[in-house]
Every structure is written in structure tokens, then in C-alpha cells.
C-alpha positions in Angstrom: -10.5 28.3 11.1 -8.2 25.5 10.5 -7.7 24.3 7.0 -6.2 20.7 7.9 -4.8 20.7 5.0 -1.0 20.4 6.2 0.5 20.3 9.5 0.5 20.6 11.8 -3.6 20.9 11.7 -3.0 17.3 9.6 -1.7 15.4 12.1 -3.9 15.3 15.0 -6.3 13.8 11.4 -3.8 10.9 10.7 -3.4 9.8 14.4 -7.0 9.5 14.7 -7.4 8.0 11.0 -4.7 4.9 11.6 -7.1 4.3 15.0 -10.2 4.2 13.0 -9.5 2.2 9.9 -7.4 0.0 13.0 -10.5 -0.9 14.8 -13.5 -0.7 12.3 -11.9 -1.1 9.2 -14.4 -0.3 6.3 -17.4 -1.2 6.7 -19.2 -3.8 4.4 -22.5 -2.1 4.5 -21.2 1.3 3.6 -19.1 0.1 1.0 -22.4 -1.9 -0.6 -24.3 1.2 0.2 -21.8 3.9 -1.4 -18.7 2.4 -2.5 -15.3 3.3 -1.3 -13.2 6.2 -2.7 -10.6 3.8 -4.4 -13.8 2.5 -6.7 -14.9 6.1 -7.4 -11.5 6.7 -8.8 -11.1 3.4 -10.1 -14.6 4.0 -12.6 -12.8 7.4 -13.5 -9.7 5.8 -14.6 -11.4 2.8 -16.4 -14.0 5.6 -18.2 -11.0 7.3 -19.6 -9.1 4.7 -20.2 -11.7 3.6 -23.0 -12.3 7.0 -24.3 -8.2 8.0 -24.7 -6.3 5.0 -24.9 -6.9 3.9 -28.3 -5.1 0.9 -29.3 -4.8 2.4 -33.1 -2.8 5.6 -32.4 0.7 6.0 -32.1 2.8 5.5 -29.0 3.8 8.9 -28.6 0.3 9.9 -28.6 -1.4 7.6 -26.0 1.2 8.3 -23.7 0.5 12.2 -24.1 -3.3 10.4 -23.8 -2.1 9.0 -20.1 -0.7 12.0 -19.4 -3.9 13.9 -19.9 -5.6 11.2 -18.1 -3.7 10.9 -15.4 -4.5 14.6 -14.8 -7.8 14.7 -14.9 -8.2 12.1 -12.4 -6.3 14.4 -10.1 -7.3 17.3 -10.6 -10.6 15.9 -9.5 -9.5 13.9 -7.1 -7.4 17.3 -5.2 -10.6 19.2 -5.6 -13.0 16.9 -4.3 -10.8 16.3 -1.0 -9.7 19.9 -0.7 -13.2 20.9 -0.8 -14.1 18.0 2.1 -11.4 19.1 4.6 -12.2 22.9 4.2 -15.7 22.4 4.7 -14.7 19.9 7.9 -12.4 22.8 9.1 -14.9 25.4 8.6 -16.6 23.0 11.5 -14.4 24.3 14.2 -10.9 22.8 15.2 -12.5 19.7 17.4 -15.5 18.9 15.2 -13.7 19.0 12.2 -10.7 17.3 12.6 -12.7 14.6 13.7 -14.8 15.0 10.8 -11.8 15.1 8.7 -10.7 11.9 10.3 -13.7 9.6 9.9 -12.8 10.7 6.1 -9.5 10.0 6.1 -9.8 7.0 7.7 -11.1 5.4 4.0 -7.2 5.8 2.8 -4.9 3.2 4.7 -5.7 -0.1 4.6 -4.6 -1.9 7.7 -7.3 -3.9 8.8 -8.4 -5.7 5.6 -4.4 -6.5 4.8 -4.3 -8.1 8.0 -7.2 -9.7 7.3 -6.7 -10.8 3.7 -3.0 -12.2 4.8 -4.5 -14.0 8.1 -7.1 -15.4 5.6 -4.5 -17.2 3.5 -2.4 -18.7 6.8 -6.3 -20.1 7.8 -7.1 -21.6 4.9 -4.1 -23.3 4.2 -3.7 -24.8 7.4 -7.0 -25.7 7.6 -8.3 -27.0 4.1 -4.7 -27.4 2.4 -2.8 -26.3 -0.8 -6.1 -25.5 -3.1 -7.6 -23.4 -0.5 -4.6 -21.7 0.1 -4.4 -20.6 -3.4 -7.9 -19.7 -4.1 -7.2 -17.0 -0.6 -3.6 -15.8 -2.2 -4.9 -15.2 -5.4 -7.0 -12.4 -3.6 -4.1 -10.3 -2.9 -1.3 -11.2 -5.4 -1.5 -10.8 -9.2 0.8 -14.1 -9.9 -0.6 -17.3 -10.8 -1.6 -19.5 -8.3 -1.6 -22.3 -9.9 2.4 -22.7 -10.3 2.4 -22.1 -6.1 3.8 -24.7 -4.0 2.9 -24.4 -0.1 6.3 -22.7 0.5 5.9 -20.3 -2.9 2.1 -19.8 -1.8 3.5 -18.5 1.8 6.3 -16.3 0.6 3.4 -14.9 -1.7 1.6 -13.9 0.9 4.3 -12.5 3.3 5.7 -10.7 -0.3 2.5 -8.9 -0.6 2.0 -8.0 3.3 5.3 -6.4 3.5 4.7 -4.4 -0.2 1.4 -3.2 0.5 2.8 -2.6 4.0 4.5 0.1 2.6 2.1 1.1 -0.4 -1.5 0.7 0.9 -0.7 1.8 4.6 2.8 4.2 4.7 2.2 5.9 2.0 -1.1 7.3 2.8 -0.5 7.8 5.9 3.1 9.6 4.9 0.9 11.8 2.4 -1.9 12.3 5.0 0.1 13.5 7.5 2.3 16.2 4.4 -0.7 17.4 3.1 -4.2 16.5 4.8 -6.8 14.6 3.3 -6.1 15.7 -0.4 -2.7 14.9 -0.1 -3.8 11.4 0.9 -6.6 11.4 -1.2 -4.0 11.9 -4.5 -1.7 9.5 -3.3 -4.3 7.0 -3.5 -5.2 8.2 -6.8 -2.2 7.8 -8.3 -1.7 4.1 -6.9 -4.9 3.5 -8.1 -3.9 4.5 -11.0 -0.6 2.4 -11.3 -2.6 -0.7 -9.9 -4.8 -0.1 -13.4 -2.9 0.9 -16.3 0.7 1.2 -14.9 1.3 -2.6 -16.2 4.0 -3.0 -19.1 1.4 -4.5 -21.3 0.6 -3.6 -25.2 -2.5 -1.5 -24.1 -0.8 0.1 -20.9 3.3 0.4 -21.9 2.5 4.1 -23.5 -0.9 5.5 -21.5 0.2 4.3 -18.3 3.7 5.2 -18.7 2.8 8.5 -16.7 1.1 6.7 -13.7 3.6 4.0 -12.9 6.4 6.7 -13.1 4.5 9.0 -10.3 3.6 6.4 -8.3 7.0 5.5 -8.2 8.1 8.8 -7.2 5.9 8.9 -4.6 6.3 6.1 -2.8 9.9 6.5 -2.4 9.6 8.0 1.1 7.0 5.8 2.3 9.0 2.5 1.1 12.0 3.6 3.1 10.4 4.4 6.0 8.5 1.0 6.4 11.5 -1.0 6.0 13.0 1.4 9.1 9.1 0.5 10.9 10.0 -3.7 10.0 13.2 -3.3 11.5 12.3 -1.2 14.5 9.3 -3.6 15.1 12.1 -6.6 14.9 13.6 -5.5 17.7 10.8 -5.8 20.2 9.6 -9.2 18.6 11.2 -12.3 19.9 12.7 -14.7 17.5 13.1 -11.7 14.8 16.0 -10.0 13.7 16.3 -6.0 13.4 20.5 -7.0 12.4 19.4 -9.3 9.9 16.9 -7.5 8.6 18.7 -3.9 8.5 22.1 -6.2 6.6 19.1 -7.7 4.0 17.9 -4.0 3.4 21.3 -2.9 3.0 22.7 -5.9 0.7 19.6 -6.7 -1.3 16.8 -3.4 -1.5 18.6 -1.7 -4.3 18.7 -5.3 -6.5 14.7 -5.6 -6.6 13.1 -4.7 -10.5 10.8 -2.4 -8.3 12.6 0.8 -6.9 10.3 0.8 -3.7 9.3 -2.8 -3.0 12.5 -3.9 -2.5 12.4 -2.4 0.9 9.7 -3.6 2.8 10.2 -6.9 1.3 14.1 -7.2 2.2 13.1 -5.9 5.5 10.6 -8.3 6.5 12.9 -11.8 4.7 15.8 -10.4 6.9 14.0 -10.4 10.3 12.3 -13.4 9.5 15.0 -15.6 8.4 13.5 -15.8 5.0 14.7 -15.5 1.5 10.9 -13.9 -0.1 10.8 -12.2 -3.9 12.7 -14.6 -7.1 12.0 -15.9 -10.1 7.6 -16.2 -10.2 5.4 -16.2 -12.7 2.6 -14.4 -14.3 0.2 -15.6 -15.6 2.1 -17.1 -18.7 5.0 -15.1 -17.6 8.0 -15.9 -15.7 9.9 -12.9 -13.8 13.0 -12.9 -12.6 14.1 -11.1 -9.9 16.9 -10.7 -7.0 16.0 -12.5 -4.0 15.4 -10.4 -0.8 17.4 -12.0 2.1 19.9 -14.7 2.8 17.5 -17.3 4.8 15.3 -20.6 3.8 13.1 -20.2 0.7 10.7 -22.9 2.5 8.3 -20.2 4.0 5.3 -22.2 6.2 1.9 -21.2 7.3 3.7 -20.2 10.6 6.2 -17.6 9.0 2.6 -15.8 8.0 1.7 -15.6 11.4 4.6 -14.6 12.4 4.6 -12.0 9.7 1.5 -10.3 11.0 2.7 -10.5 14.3 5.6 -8.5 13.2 3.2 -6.1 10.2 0.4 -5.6 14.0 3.9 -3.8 15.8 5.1 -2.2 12.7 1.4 -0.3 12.4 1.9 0.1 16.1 5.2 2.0 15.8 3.4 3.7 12.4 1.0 5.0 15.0 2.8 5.9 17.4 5.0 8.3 15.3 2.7 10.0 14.2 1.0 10.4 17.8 4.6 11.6 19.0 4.8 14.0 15.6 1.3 15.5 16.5 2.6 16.2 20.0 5.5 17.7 19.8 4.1 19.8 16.5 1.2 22.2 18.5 -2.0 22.8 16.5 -2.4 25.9 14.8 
């Protein structure tokens, strides 16, 4: 019986996950019909986010509260997915890693980035500067309304190469380590971070365990998608794998965010762009090292671009993992 729970049974899962979620995404009547795994654990995280983070104890204690939390949501998480892909193993090697990968296939996120990003390049070019920030404020958590056309665009090539690396690497990375419940916890713990992992009176103490995890595990993944961006430079014309490679080297390690400085330095270098600095918000303004030595006047025709160069990367993503599954025989 094969456990797909770790390769090399995993891998054979990933490869045909990343193909899925490529070419059908997730679909909008399943997820009005049953939701989608990131707002299962998303109403965990929220219920115990009322019942233990309680704005009158002491910091000490609500982060020991996150802690706990933080726990609970994986513990259930791991079990849940562990007991999926032993039942989809129990199915027989063929019948269950396919099983396993229509499952799976609910973690990365390639299709709707695309299709978020693509969004924003469409309605700015189509219906102007308004539009444009209605469509970015769907993917970025800065205020729109201080974005001029070229801050708008950098926006949205910001948040491509990030969630690049955090919404598609990373569960595939995890995915391929450990199987679905591998992936399955590494999206809990983003979800996690994307909820109470903020620096915020309420979050600073109970989410203080979740942004520190999700920082830890991401490290890999953010490293490898920069190496993705530059190896997917080099087979697209007008980019630059040497530029971006030097802007990785020079500028990764000067980014607030341990992990987002990769992908991000990685995709301003190949594009000639300078993306990341000073933004703002809501009320508050952040500043930060710029990622690359190019123009900070990013277009609606440096997003395309972008996903021309993101649609390779995934390619190359894909493609490693096909190679890894091939070389590694199944058990």
C-alpha cells in the first residue's frame, strides 16, 4: 500500500497537482458548493482567535494563547490530510495517487494569481487609473488610493513575484517533502500568518507564533523561486537571468521580509525594474530597500511581461518536479 505521504510516493502527487490547478484552477461552483480548504482553516483560526486572544490579558499570556492556537489548527489540519492520503493510498498505487492529486491540487495557487495579476494589466489599460486600483486592491493589502499608474504596476508585479514564491513554491516544496499533509500544514500556517501574523495591537503577542513559523518555512521555497525567476530569464527574450541573479545577490538580504526579498529582487532584476520602497498602509507608511537597480516607472506592459516570465517560471516549477519524480522510482 502506498502511504503518499513522502517521497518518493509524493511526487508522482505534486507533478499531477501543479497540472491540475494549471489547467482548471478551482472551480467556482465547488468552491460556492463547499468552500476551499484555505476557508475551512481560515473559520478555525478566526473561531479561536475570538475565544483566546483577549485584548485584556497580558502579553505574555496571549502569545502563549497563539501558541496554543496555532496548534490546534495543526494538529487538525495534519490529521485531517493524513487521514485523506492514507485512505487515497489504501486505493491502490494508480487510483490513489490520482486521488491524492485531485486533492492536492486545492494547495498552489497558479491559475487564479495569473489571473488576478492579468486582471489588474486589463483593467488598467482598458478603463484607466480607478479601475486599475479597484483590481490591485484584490491582491495587495496597501492602499490604493496613494497608487500612481507606475506604483499601481510595481504593486502588482510586487505581489506576483511574492505569492510566486509563498502561494505556489511553497506548497508545492512541502507537497513534494511530505505529501498532502505536509502541504496541507504549510498552507495552514500561511493562513495563519495572512490572519493574525500582522504587527498590530490585537496580533503583535497571539500571532507572534504564526508569523515566526511561516517565516521558517518559507525559507526554502523563497530561495528556490528566485533560482525559478532567474532560470526562467534566461529563455525569455528581453529579460535578464545576470541582472536578476546581481539584484538577488545585492538587494534580497536588505528586504524587512526574510523571504520576500527573493522573489521580488529576482523578478526587478530580470525586468529592468526597481519594485518594493517606501508604500503605504493604510495610514501607514513603510519603508523599505528597493529590490533592483532599474526604472521605478513600471507600465501595464512590465505586468505582461511579468506573467510571461511567472507562466515559464511555473513551467520550470513543473518540470522539476516531473524530472525529480523520474529519477526518484516509486515505492
Amino acid at each position: 500500500m502506498a502511504a503518499l505521504l513522502h517521497p518518493p510516493d509524493s511526487l508522482p502527487v505534486l507533478v499531477l497537482a501543479l497540472a491540475i490547478e494549471a489547467a482548471l484552477g478551482y472551480p467556482d461552483r465547488l468552491y460556492r458548493l463547499a468552500g476551499h480548504p484555505v476557508t475551512w482553516i481560515g473559520a478555525l483560526i478566526a473561531t479561536l482567535d475570538r475565544r483566546l486572544n483577549r485584548e485584556g490579558d497580558p502579553e505574555g499570556r496571549r502569545r502563549i494563547a497563539g501558541v496554543l492556537a496555532l496548534g490546534l489548527v495543526l494538529a487538525a489540519t495534519g490529521f485531517a490530510a493524513s487521514a485523506l492520503a492514507l485512505a487515497c493510498g489504501a486505493l491502490g498505487l494508480l487510483p490513489g495517487t490520482l486521488l491524492c492529486a485531485l486533492l492536492a491540487a486545492s494547495l498552489p495557487a497558479q491559475r487564479s494569481l495569473h489571473d488576478h495579476v492579468a486582471r489588474v494589466a486589463r483593467d488598467l489599460d482598458r478603463d484607466g487609473l480607478p479601475s486599475g486600483r479597484r483590481a490591485v486592491a484584490m491582491i495587495v493589502g496597501r492602499n490604493p488610493e496613494t497608487l500612481d499608474e507606475a506604483a499601481l504596476c510595481r504593486a502588482a508585479i510586487e505581489s506576483l513575484a511574492e505569492n510566486f514564491s509563498d502561494g505556489i513554491v511553497a506548497p508545492a516544496f512541502w507537497l513534494g517533502a511530505g505529501g498532502l499533509p505536509g502541504g496541507a500544514l504549510y498552507k495552514a500556517i500561511n493562513t495563519a500568518d495572512s490572519m493574525i501574523g500582522h504587527r498590530t495591537p490585537r496580533h503583535e503577542a497571539f500571532g507572534w507564533a504564526a508569523a515566526r513559523l511561516d517565516d521558517l518555512v518559507n525559507l526554502p521555497a523563497s530561495r528556490l523561486t528566485a533560482g525559478l525567476v532567474v532560470a526562467a530569464a534566461a529563455l525569455t527574450p528581453g529579460a535578464s537571468a545576470r541582472a536578476a541573479l546581481d539584484a538577488v545577490r545585492r538587494d534580497a538580504g536588505r528586504h524587512r521580509s526574510p523571504n520576500a526579498g527573493f522573489p521580488e529582487a529576482a523578478m526587478a532584476g530580470a525586468l529592468g525594474l526597481r519594485l518594493a520602497g517606501p508604500r503605504v498602509y493604510g495610514t501607514t507608511r513603510v519603508e523599505d530597500a528597493w529590490m533592483g537597480s532599474g526604472r521605478a516607472e513600471a507600465t501595464g506592459d512590465d505586468i505582461v511581461r511579468a506573467l510571461v516570465l511567472y507562466r515559464r517560471a511555473c513551467l520550470l516549477l513543473w518540470g522539476l518536479a516531473a524530472g525529480l519524480a523520474c529519477l526518484v522510482p516509486v515505492a
